[in-house]
C-alpha positions in Angstrom: 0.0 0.0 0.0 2.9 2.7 0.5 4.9 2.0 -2.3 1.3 1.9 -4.5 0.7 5.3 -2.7 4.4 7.3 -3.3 4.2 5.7 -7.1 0.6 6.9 -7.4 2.1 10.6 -6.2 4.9 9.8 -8.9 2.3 9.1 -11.9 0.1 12.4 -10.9 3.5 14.9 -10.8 4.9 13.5 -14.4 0.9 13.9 -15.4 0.7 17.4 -14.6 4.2 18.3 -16.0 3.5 16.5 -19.0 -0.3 18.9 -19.2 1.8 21.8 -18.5 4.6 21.2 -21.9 7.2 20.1 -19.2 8.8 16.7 -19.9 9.4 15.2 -16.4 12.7 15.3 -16.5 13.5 18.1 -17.8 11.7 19.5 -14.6 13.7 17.8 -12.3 16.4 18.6 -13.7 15.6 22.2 -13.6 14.4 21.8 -9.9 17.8 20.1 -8.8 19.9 22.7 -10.4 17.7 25.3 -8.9 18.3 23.8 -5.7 21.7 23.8 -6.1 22.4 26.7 -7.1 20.7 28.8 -4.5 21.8 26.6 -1.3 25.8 27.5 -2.9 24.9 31.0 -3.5 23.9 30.9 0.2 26.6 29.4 1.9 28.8 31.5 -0.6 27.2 34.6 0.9 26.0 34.1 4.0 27.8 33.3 7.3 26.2 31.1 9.7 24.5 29.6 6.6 23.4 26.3 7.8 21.2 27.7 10.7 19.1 29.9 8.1 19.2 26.6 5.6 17.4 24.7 8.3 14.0 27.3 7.8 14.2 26.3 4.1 12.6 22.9 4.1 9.6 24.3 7.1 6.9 25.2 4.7 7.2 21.7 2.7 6.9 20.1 6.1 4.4 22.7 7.0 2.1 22.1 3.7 2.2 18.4 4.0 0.8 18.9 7.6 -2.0 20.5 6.6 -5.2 19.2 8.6 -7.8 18.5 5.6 -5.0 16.7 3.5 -3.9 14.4 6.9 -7.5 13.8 7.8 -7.9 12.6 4.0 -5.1 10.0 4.5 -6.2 9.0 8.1 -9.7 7.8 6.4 -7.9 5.5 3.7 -5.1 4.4 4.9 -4.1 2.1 8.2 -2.9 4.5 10.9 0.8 2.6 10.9 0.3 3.1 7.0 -0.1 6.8 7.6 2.3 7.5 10.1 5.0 5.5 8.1 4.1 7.5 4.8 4.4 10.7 6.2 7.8 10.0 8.2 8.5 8.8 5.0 7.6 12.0 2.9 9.2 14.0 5.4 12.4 12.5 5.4 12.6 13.0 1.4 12.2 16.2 1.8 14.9 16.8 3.9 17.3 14.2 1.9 18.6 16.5 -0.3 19.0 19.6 2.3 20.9 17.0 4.5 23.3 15.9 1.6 24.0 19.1 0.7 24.8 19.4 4.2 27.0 16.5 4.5 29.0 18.1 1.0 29.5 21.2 2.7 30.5 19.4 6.1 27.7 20.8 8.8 27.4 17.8 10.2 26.1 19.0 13.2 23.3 21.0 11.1 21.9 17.4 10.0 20.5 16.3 13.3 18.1 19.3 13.9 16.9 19.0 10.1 15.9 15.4 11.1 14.6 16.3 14.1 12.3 18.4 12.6 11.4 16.7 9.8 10.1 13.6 12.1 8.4 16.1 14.6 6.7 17.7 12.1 5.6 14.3 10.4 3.8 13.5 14.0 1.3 16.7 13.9 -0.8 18.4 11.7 -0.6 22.4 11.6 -4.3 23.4 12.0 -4.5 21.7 15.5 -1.3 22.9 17.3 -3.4 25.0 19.2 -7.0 25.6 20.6 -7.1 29.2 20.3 -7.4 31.6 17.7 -3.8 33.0 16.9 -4.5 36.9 16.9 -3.1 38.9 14.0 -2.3 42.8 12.3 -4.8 41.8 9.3 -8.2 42.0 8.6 -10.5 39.1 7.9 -10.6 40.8 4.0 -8.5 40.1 2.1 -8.4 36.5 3.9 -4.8 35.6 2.6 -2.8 37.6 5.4 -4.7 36.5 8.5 -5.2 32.8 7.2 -1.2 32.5 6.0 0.1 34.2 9.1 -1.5 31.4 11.1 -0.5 29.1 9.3 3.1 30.1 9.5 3.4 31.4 12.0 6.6 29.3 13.8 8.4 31.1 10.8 8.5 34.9 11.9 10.2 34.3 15.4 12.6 32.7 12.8 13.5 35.4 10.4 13.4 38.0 13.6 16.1 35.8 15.2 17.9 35.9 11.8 17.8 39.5 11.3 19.0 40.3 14.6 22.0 37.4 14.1 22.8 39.9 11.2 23.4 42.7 13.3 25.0 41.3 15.9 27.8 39.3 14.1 27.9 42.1 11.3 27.1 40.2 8.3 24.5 42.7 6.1 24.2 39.7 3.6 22.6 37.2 6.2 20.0 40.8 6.7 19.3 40.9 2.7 18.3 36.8 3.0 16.4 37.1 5.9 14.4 40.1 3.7 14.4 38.0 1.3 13.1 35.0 2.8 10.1 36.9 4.6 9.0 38.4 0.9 9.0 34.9 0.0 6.8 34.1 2.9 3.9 36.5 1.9 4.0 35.5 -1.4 3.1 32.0 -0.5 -0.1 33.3 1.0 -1.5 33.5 -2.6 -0.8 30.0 -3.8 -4.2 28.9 -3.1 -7.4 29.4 -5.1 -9.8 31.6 -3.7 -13.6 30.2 -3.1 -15.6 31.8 -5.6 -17.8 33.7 -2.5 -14.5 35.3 -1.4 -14.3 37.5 -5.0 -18.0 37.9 -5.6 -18.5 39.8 -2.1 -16.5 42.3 -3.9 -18.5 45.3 -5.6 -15.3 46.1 -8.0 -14.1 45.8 -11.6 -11.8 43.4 -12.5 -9.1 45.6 -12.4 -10.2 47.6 -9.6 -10.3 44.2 -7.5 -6.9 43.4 -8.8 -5.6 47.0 -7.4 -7.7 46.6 -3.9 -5.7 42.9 -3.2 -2.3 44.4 -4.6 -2.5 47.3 -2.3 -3.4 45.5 0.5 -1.1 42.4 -0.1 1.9 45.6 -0.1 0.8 47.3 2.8 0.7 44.1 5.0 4.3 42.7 3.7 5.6 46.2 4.2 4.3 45.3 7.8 5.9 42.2 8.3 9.1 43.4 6.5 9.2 47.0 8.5 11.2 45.3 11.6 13.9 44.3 9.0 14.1 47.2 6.7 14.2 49.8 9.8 16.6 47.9 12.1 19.5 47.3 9.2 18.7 50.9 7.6 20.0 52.2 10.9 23.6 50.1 11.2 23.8 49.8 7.4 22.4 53.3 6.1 24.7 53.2 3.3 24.0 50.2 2.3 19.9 50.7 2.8 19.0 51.2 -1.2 19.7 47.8 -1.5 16.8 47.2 1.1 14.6 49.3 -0.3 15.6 47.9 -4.0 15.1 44.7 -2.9 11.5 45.6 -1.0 10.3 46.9 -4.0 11.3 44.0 -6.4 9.4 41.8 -4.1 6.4 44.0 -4.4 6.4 43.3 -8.7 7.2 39.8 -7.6 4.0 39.7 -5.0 2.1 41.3 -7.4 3.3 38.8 -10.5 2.0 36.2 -8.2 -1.3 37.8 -7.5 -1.8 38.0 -11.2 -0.9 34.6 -11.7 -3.6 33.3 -8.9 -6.9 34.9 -10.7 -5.3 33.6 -14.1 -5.4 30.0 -13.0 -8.4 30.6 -11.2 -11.1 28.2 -9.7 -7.9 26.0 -9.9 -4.7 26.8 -7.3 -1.0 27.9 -8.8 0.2 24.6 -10.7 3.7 23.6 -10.7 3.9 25.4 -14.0 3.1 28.7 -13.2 5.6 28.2 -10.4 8.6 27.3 -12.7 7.6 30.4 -14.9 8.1 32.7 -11.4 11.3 31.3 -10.3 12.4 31.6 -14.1 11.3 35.7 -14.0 13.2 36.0 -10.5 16.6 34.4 -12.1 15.8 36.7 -15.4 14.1 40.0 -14.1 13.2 41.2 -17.7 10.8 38.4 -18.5 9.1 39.3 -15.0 8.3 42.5 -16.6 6.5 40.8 -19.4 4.9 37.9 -18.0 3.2 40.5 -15.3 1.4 42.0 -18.0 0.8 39.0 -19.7 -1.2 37.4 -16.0 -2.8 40.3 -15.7 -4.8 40.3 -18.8 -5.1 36.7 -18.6 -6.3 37.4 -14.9 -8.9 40.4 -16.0 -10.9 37.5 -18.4 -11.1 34.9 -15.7 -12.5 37.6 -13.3 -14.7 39.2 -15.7 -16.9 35.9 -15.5 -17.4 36.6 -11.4 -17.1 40.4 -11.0 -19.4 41.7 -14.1 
């Protein structure tokens, strides 16, 4: 039944590479040298690397802990099926941080990755706690409050991080950590909305569009003020690459908003995701394809809004 289920997982991914144009190798390929090159370019730049790599593989662990996809598999599968699947789906994910680990000799960065990676394979997200986690956002737009919940273990993280950068005097570590966080908030917009979520608003297309750009801006510029305002005051000169970097994660956010209503009812595929990390390594085509979702984005809204 496991090895059915992980080759089942297997056949879906080629499936909807190969509905996508993507032959499946060619993908992983793409993903694996991706991988690669950003975990070098981080230990290349970054001091004290391995303790920010260790965040890296949290919202994989964190996404396949969702509650509705763990209660799925408790209802069709043995519970020493489930609980062996997803240890096993777990550890993959952290097999190739803790190789690349191993290659760059942080041995001792290995056993908290697998720590984590089993803890988090014991425990669904939704359920860590019986109270309401309080939050800076509003209920509307939902994608703020509901992703700050939901990742929430993160911030305390890229706080800590930040700070790190200060104390030991490393401005690069400060730029990832920025970085990172953008990253964050852009994840809030990988899911589909329900249809009720965009008809309650009385707008335009494009007017709806503006209202959930604005708002997705003003609450990363939230998140990201703590960062932005304590490295602006050590590293002042350095502090238009902060604000250069802020605002290229704005175009990214709101690339990524565009893409969400163009593949709407349906959530961001894995091909719409290979097309954003190719317009972050190639800023150019970022400036095309944004124009391009957002027309494609207009027409899907059109059918909800007017």
């Amino acid at each position: 039944m496991i090895k059915s289920y992980f080759h089942l997982q297997y056949v879906m991914t080629n499936r909807k590479l190969k509905e996508i144009g993507l032959y499946p190798v060619v993908a992983y390929l793409l993903v694996a040298g991706l991988f690669l090159a950003v975990s070098a370019l981080l230990f290349h730049r970054v001091d004290y690397a391995q303790y920010l790599y260790l965040a890296f593989p949290l919202p994989f662990f964190s996404r396949l802990s969702d509650r509705q996809r763990n209660d799925f598999l408790k209802m069709n599968l043995r519970e020493r099926q489930y609980k062996t699947i997803r240890l096993i789906e777990n550890l993959l994910i952290a097999l190739p941080f803790a190789l690349f680990l191993c290659w760059r000799q942080c041995f001792l960065a290995i056993v908290p990755l697998i720590a984590i990676s089993i803890l988090f394979s014991w425990m669904k997200v939704k359920k860590m706690f019986s109270f309401v986690l309080p939050t800076p956002f509003y209920k509307h737009p939902f994608e703020f409050s509901v992703g700050f919940r939901n990742t929430f273990y993160l911030f305390p993280i890229i706080y800590y991080l930040s700070a790190m950068a200060i104390v030991h005097d490393n401005f690069n570590l400060g730029v990832v950590t920025l970085g990172f966080m953008l990253i964050v908030c852009c994840a809030f917009y990988f899911r589909a909305d329900n249809i009720y979520h965009i008809w309650i608003f009385n707008l335009s297309p494009s007017r709806f569009l503006f209202y959930k750009i604005k708002k997705a801006i003003s609450y990363t510029l939230l998140l990201c003020a703590p960062i932005l305002l304590s490295l602006s005051v050590f590293y002042f000169l350095s502090s238009w690459i902060l604000l250069l970097g802020f605002l290229l994660g704005c175009v990214f956010l709101a690339m990524v908003i565009f893409i969400k209503y163009a593949a709407f009812p349906d959530d961001i595929g894995v091909g719409e995701t290979l097309l954003l990390v190719i317009s972050v390594l190639f800023p150019p085509i970022l400036f095309i394809m944004i124009f391009y979702f957002r027309k494609e984005a207009i027409e899907k809204l059109n059918t909800v809004l007017e």
